[in-house]
N, CA, C and O atoms as a Maestro MAE file, in Angstrom:
{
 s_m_m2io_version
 :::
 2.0.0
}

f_m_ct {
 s_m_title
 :::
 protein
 m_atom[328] {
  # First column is atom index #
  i_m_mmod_type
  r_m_x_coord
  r_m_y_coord
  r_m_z_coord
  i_m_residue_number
  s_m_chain_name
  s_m_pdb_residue_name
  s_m_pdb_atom_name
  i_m_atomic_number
  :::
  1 25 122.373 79.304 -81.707 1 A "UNK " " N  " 7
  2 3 122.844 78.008 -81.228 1 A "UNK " " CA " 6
  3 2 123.885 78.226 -80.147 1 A "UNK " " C  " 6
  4 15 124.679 79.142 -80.360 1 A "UNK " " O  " 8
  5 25 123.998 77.619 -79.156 2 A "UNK " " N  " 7
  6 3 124.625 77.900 -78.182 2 A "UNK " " CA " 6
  7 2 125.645 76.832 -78.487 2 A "UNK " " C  " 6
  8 15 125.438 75.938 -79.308 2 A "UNK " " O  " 8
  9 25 127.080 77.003 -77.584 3 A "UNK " " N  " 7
  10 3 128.081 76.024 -77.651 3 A "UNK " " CA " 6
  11 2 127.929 74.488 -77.534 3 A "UNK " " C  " 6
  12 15 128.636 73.701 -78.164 3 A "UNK " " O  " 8
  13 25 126.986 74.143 -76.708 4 A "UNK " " N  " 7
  14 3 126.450 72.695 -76.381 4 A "UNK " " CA " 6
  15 2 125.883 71.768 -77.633 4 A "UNK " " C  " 6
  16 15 126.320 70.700 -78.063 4 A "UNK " " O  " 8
  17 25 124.696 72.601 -78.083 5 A "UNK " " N  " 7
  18 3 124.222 72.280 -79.308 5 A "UNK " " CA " 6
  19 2 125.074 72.015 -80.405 5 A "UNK " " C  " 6
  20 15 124.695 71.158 -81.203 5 A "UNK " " O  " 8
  21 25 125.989 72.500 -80.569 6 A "UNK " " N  " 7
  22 3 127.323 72.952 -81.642 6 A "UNK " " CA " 6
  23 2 128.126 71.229 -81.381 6 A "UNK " " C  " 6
  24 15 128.309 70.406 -82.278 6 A "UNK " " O  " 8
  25 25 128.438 71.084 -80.114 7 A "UNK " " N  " 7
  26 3 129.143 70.067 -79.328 7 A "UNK " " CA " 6
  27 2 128.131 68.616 -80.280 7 A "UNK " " C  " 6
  28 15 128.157 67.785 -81.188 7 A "UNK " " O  " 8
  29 25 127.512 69.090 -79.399 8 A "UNK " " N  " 7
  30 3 126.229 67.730 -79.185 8 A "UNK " " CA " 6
  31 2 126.351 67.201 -80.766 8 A "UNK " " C  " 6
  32 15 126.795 66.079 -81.010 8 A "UNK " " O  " 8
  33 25 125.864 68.225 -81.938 9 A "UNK " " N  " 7
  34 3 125.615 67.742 -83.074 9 A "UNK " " CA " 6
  35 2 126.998 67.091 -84.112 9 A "UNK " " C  " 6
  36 15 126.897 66.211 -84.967 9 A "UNK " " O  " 8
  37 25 127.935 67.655 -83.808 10 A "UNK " " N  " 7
  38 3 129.521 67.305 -83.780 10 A "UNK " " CA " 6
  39 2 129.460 66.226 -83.822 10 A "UNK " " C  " 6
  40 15 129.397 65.511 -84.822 10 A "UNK " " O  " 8
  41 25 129.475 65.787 -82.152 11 A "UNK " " N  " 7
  42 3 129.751 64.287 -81.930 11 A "UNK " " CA " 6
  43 2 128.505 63.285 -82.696 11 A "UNK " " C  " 6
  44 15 128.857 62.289 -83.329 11 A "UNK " " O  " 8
  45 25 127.222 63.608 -82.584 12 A "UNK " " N  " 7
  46 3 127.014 62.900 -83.089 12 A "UNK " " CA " 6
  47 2 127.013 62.613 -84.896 12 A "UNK " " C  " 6
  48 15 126.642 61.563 -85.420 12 A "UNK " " O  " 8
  49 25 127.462 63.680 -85.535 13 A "UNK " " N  " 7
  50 3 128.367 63.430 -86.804 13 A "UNK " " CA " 6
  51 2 129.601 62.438 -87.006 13 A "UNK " " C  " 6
  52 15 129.911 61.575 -87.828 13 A "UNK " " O  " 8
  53 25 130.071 62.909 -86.021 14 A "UNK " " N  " 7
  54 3 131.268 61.648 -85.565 14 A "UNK " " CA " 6
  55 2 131.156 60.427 -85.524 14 A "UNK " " C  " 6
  56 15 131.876 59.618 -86.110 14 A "UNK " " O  " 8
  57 25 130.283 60.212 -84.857 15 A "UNK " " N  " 7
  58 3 129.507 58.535 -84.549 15 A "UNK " " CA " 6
  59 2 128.430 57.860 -85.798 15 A "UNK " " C  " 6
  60 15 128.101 56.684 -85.959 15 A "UNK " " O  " 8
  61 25 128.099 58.902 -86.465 16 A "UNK " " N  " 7
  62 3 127.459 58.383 -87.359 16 A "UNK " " CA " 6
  63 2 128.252 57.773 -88.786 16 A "UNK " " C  " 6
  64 15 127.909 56.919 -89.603 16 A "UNK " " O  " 8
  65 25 129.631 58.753 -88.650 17 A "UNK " " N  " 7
  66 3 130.749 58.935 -90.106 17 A "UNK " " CA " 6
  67 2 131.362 57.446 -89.070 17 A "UNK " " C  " 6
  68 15 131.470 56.368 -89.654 17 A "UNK " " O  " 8
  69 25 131.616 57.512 -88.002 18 A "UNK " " N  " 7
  70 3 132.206 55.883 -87.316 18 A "UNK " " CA " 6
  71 2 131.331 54.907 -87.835 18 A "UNK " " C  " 6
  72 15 131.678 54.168 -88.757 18 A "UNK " " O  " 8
  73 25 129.933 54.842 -87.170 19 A "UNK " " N  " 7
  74 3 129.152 53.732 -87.595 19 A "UNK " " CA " 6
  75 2 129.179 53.361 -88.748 19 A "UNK " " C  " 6
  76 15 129.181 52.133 -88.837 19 A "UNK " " O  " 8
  77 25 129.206 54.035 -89.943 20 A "UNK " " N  " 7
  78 3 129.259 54.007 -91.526 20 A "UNK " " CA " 6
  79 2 130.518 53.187 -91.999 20 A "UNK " " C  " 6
  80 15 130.575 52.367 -92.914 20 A "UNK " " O  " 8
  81 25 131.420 53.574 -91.224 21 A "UNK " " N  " 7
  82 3 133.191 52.903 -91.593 21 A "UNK " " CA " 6
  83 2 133.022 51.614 -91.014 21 A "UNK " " C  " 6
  84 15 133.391 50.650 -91.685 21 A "UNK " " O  " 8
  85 25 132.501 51.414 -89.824 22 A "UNK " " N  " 7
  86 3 132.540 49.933 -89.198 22 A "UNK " " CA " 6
  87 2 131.430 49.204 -89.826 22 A "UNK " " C  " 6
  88 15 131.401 48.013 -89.515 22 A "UNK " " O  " 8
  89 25 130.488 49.612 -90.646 23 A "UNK " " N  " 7
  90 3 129.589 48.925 -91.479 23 A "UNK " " CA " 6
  91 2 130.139 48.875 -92.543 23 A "UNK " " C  " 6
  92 15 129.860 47.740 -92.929 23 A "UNK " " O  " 8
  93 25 130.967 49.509 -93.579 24 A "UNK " " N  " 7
  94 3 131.516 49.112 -94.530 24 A "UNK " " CA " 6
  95 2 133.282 48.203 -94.222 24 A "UNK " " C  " 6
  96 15 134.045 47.627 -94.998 24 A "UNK " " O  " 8
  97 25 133.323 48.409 -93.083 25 A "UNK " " N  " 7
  98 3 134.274 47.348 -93.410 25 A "UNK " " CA " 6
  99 2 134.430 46.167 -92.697 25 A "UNK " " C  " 6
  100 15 135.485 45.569 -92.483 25 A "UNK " " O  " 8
  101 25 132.681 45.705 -92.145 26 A "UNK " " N  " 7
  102 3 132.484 44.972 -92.237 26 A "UNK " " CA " 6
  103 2 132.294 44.140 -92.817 26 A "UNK " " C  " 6
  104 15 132.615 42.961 -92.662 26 A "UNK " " O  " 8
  105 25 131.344 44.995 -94.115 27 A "UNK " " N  " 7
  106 3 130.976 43.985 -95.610 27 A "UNK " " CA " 6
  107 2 132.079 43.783 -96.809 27 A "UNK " " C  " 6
  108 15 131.965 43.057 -97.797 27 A "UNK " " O  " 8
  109 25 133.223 44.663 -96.433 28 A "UNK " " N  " 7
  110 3 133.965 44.451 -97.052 28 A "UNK " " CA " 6
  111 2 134.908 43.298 -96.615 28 A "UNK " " C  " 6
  112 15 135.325 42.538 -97.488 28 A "UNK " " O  " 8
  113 25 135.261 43.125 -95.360 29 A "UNK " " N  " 7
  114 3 135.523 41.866 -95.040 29 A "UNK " " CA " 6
  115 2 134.650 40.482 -95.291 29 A "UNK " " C  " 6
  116 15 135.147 39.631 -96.029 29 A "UNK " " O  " 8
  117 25 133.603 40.288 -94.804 30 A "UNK " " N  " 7
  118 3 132.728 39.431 -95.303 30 A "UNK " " CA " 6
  119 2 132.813 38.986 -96.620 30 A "UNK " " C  " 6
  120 15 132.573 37.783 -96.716 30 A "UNK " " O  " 8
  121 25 133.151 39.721 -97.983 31 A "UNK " " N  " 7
  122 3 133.317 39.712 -99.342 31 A "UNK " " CA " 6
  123 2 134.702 39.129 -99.607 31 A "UNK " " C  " 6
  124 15 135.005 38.223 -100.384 31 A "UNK " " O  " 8
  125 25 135.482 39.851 -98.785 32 A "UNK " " N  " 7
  126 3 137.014 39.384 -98.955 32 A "UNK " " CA " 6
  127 2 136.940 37.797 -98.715 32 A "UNK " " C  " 6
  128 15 137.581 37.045 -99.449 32 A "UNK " " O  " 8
  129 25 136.132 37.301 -97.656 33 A "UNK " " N  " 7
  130 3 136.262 36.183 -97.269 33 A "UNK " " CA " 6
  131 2 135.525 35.068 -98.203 33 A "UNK " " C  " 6
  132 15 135.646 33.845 -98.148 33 A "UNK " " O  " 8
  133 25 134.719 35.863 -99.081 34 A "UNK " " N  " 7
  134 3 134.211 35.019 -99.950 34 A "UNK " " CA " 6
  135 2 134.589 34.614 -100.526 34 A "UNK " " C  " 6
  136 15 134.476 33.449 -100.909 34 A "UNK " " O  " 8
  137 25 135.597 35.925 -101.028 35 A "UNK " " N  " 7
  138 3 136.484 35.473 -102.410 35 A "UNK " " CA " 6
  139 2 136.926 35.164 -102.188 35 A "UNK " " C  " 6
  140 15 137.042 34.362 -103.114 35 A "UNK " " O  " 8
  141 25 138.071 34.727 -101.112 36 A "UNK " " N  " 7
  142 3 138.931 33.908 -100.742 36 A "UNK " " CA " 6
  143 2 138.749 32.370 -100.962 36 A "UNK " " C  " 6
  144 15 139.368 31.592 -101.688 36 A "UNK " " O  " 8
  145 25 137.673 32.175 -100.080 37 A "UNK " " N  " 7
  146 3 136.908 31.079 -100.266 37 A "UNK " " CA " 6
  147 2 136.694 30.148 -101.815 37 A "UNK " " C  " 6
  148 15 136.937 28.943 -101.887 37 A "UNK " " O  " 8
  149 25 136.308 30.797 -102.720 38 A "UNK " " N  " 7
  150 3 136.168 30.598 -104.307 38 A "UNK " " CA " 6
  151 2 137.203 30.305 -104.755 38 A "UNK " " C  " 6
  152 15 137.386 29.409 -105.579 38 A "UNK " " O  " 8
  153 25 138.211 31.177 -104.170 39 A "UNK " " N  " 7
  154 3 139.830 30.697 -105.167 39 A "UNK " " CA " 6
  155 2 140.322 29.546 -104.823 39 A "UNK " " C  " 6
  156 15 141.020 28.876 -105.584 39 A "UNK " " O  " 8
  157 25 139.854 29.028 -103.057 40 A "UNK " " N  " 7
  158 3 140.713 28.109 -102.411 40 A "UNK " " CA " 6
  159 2 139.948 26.652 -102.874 40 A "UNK " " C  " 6
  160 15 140.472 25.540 -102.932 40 A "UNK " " O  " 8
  161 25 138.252 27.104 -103.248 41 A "UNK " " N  " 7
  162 3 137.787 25.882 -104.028 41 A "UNK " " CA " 6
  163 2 138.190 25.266 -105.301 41 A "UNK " " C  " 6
  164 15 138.337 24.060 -105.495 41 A "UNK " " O  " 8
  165 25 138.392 26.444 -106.348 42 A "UNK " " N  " 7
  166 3 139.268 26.419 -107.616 42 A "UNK " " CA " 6
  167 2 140.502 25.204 -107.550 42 A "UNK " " C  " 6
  168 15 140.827 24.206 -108.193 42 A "UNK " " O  " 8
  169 25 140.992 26.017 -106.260 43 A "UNK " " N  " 7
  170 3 143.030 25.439 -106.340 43 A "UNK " " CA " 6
  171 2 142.390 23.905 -105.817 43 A "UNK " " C  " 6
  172 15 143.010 22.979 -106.339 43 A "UNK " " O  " 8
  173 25 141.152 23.409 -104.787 44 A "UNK " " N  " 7
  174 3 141.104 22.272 -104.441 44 A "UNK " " CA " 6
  175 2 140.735 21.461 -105.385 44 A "UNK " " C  " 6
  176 15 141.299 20.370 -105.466 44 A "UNK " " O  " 8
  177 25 139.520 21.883 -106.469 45 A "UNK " " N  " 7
  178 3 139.214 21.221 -107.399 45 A "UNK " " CA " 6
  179 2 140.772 20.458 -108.378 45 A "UNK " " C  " 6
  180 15 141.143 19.339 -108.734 45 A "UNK " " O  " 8
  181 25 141.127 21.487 -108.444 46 A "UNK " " N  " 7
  182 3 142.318 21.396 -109.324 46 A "UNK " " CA " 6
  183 2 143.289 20.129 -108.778 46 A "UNK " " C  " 6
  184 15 143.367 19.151 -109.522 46 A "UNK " " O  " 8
  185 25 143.879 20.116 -107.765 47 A "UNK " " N  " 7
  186 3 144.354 19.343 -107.064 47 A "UNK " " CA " 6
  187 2 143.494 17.973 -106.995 47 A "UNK " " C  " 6
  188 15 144.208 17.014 -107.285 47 A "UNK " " O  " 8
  189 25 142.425 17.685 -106.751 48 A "UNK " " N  " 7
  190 3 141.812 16.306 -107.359 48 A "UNK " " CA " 6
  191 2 141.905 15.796 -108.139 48 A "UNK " " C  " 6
  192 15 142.219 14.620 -108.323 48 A "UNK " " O  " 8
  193 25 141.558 16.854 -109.000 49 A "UNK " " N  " 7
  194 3 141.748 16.442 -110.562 49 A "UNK " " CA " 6
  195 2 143.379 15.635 -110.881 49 A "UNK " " C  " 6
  196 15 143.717 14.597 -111.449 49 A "UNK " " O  " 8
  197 25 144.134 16.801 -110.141 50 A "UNK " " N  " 7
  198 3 145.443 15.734 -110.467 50 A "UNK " " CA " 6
  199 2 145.831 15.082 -109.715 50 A "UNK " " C  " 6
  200 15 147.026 14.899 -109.945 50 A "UNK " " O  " 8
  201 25 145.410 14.404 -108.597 51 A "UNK " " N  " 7
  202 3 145.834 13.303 -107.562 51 A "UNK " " CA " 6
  203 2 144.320 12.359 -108.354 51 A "UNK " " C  " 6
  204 15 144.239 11.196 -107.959 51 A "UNK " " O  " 8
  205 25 143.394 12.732 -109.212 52 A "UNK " " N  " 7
  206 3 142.799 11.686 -109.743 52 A "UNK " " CA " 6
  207 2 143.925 10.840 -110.918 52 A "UNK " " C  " 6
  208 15 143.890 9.682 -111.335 52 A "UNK " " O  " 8
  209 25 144.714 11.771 -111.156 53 A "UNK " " N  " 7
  210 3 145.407 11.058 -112.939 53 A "UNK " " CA " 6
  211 2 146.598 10.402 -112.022 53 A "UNK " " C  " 6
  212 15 146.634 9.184 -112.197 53 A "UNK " " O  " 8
  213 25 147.358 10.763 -111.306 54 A "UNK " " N  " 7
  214 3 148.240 10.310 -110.236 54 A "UNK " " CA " 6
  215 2 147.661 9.384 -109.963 54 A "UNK " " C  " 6
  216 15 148.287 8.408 -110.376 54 A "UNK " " O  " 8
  217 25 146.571 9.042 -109.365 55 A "UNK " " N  " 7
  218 3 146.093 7.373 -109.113 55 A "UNK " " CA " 6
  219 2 146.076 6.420 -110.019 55 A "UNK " " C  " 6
  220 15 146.675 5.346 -109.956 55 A "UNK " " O  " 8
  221 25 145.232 6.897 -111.061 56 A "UNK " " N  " 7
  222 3 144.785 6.220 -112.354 56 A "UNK " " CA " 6
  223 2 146.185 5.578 -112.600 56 A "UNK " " C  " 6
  224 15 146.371 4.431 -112.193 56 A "UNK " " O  " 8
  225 25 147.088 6.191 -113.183 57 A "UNK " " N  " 7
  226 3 148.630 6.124 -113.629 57 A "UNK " " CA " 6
  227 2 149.564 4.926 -112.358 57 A "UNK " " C  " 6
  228 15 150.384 4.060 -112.664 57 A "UNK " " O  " 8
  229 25 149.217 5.177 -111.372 58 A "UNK " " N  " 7
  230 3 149.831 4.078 -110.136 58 A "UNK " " CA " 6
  231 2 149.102 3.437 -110.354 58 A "UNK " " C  " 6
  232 15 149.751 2.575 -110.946 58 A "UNK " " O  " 8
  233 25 147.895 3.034 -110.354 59 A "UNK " " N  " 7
  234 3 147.002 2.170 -110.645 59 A "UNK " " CA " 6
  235 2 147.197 1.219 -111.616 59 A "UNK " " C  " 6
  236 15 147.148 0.029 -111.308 59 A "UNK " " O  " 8
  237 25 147.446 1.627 -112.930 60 A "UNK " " N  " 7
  238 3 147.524 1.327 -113.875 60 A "UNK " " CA " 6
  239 2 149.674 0.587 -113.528 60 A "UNK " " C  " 6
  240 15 150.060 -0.505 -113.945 60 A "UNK " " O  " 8
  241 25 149.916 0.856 -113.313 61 A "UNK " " N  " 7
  242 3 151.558 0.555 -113.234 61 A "UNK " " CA " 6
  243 2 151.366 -0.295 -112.124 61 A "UNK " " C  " 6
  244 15 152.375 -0.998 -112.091 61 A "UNK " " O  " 8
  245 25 150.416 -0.694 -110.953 62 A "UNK " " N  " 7
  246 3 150.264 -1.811 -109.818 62 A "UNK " " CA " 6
  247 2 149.653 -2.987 -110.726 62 A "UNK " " C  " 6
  248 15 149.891 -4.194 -110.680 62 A "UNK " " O  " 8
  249 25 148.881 -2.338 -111.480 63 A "UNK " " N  " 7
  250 3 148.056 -3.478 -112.266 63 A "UNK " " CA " 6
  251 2 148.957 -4.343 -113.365 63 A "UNK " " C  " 6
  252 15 148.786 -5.557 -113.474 63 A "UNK " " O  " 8
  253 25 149.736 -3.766 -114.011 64 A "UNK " " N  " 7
  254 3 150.726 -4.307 -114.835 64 A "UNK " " CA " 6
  255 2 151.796 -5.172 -114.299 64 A "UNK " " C  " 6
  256 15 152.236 -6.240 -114.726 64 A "UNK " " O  " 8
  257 25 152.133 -4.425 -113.206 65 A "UNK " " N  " 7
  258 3 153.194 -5.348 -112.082 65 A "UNK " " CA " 6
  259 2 152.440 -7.051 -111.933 65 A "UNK " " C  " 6
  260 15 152.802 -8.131 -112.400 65 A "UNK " " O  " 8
  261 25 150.989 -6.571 -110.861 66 A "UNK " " N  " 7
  262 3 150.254 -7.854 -110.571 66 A "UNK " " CA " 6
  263 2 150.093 -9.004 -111.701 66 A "UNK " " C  " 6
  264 15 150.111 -10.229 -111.580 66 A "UNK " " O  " 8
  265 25 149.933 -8.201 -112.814 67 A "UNK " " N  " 7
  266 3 149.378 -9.218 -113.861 67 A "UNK " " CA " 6
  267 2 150.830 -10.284 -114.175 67 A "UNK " " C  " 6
  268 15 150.730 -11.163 -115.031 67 A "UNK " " O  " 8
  269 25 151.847 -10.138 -113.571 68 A "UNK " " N  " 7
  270 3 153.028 -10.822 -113.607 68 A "UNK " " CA " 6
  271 2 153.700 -10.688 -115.384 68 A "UNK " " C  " 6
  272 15 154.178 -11.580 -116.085 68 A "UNK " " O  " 8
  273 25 153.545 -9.611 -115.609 69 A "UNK " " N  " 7
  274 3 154.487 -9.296 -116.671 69 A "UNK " " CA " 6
  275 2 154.642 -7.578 -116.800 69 A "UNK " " C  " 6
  276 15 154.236 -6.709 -117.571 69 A "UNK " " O  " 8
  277 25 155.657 -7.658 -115.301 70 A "UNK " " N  " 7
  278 3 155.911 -6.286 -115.654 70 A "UNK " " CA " 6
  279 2 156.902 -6.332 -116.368 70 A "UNK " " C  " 6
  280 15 157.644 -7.219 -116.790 70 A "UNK " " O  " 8
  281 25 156.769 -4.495 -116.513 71 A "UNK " " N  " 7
  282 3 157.578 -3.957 -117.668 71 A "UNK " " CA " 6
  283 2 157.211 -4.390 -119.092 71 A "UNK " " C  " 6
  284 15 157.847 -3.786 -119.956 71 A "UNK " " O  " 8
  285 25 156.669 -4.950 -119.365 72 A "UNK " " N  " 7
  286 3 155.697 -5.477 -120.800 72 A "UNK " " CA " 6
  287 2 154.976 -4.342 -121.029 72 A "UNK " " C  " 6
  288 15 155.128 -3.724 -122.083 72 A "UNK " " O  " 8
  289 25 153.968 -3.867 -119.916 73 A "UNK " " N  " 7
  290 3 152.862 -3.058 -120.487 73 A "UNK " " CA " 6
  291 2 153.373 -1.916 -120.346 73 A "UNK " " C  " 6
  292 15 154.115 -1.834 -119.368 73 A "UNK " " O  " 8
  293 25 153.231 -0.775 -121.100 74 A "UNK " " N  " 7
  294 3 153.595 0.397 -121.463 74 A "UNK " " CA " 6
  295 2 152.327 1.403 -121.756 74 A "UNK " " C  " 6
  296 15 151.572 1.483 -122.725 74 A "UNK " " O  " 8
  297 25 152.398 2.092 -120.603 75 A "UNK " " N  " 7
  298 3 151.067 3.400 -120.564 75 A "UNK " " CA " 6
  299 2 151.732 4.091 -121.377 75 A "UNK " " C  " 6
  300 15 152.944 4.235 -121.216 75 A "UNK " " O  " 8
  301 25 150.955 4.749 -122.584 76 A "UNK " " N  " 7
  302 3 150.965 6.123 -123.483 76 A "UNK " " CA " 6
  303 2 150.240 6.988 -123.160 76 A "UNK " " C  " 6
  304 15 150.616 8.160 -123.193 76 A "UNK " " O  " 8
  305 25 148.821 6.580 -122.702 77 A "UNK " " N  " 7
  306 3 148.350 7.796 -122.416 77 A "UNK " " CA " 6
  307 2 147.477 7.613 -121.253 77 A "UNK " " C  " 6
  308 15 147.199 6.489 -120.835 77 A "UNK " " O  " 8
  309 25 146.883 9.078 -120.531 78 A "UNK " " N  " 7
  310 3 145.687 8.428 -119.676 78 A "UNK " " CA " 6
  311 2 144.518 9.611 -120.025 78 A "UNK " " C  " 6
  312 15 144.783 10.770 -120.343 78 A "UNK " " O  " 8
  313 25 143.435 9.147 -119.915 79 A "UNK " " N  " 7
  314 3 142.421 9.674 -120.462 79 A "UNK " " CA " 6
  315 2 141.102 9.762 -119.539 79 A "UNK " " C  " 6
  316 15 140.584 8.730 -119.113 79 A "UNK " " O  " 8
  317 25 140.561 11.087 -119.236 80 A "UNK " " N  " 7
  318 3 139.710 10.945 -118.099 80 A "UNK " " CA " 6
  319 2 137.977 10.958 -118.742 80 A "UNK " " C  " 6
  320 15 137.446 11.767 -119.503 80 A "UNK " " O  " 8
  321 25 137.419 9.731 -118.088 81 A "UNK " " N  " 7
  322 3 136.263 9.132 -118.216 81 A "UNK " " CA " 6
  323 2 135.299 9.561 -117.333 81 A "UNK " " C  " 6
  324 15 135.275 9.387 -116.115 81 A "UNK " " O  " 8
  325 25 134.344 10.251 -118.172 82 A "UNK " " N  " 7
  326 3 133.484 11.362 -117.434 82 A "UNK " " CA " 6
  327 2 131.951 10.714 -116.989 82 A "UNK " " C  " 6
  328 15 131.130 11.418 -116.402 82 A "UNK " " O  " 8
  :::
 }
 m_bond[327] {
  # First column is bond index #
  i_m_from
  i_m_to
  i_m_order
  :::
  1 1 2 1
  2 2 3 1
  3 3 4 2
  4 3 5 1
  5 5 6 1
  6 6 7 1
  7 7 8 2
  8 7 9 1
  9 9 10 1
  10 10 11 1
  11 11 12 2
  12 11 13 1
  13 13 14 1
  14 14 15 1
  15 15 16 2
  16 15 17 1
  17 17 18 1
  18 18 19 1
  19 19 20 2
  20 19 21 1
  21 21 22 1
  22 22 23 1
  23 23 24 2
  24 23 25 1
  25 25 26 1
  26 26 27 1
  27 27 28 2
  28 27 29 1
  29 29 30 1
  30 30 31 1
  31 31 32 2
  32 31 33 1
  33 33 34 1
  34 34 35 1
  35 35 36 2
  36 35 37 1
  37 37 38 1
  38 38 39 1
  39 39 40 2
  40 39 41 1
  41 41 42 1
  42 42 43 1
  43 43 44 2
  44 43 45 1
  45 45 46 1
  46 46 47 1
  47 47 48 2
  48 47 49 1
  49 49 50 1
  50 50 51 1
  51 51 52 2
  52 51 53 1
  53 53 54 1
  54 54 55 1
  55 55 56 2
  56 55 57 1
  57 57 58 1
  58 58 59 1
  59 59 60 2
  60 59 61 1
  61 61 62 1
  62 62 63 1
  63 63 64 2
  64 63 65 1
  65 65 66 1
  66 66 67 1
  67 67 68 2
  68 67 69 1
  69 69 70 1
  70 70 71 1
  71 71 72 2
  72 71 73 1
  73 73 74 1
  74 74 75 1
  75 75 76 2
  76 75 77 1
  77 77 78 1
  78 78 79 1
  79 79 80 2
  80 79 81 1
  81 81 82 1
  82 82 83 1
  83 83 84 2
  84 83 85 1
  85 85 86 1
  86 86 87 1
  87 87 88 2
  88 87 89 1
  89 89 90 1
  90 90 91 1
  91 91 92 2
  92 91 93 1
  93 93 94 1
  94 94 95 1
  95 95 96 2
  96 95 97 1
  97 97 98 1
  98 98 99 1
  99 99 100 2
  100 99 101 1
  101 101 102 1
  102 102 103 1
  103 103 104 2
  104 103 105 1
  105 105 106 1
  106 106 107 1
  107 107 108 2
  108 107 109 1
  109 109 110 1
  110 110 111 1
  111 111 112 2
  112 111 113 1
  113 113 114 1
  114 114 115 1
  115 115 116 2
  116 115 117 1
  117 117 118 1
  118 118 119 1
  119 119 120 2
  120 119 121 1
  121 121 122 1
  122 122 123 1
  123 123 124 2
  124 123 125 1
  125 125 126 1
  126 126 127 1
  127 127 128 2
  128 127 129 1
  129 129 130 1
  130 130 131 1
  131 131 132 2
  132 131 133 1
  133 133 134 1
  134 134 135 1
  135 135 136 2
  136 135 137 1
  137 137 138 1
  138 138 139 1
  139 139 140 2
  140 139 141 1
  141 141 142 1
  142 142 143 1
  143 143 144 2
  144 143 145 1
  145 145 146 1
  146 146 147 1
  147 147 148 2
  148 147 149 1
  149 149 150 1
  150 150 151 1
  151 151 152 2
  152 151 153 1
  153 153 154 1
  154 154 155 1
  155 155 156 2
  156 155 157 1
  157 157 158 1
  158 158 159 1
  159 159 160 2
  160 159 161 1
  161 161 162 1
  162 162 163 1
  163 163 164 2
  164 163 165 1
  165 165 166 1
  166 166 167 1
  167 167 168 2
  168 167 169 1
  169 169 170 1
  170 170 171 1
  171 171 172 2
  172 171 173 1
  173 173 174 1
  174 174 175 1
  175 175 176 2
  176 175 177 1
  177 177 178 1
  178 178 179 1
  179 179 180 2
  180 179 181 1
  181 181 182 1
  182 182 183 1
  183 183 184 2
  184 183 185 1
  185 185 186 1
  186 186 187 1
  187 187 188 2
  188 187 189 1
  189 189 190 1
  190 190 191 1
  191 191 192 2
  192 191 193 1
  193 193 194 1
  194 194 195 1
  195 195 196 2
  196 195 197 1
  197 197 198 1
  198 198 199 1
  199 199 200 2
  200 199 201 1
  201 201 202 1
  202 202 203 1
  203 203 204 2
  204 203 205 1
  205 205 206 1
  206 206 207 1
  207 207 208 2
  208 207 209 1
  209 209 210 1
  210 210 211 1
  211 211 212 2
  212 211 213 1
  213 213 214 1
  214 214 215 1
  215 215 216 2
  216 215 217 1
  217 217 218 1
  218 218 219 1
  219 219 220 2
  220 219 221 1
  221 221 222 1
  222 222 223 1
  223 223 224 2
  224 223 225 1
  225 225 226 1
  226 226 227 1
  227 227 228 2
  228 227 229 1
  229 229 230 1
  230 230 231 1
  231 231 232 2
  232 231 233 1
  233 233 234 1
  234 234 235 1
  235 235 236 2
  236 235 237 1
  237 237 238 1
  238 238 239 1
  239 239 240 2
  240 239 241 1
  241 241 242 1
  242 242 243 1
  243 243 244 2
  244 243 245 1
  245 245 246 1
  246 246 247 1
  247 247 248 2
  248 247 249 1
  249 249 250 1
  250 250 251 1
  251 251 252 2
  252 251 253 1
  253 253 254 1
  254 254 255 1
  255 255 256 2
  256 255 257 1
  257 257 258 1
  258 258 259 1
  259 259 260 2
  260 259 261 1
  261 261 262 1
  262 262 263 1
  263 263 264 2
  264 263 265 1
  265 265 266 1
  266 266 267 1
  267 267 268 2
  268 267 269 1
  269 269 270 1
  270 270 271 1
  271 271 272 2
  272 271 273 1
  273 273 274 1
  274 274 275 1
  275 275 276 2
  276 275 277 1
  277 277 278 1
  278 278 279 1
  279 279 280 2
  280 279 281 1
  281 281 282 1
  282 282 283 1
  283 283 284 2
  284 283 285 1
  285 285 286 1
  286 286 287 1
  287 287 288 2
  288 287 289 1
  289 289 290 1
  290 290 291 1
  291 291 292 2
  292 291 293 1
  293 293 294 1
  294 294 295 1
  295 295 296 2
  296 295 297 1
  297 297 298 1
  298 298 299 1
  299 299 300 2
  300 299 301 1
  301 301 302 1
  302 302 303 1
  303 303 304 2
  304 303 305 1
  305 305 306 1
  306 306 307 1
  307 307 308 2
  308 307 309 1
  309 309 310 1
  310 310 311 1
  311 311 312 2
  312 311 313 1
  313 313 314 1
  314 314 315 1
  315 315 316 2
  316 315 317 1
  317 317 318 1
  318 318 319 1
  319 319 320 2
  320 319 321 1
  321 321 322 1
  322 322 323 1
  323 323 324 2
  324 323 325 1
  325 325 326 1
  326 326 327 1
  327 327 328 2
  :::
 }
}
């Protein structure tokens, strides 16, 4: 094998161990972003859920006002209707 050959096969070891790293951390980004994604649906779900009982509860305390005897009615509990 002469020096060239030696060269030649080198580099392209090089480029192949490169190509391999920029393909895995590609998909490893792509994944990251998934999961990201999943948690940020979680925390949104979650947050509905409690700006749903937050309404219900104002709701319920506008409605008591309107009915012209506030402070009469007294929420104990609120209960979600599926």
């Amino acid at each position: 094998m002469s020096g060239i050959e030696v060269a030649l096969i080198g580099i392209g070891v090089v480029f192949l161990v490169l190509g391999i790293l920029t393909g895995a951390t590609v998909l490893l980004g792509r994944l990251c972003q998934r999961w990201e994604a999943l948690k940020v649906a979680k925390k949104d779900t979650k947050k509905v859920k409690e700006k749903g009982r937050l309404v219900a509860i104002v709701s319920a305390a506008v409605a008591s006002y309107l009915s012209g005897t506030p402070g009469r009615v007294r929420i104990k509990s609120v209960r979600q209707n599926n």
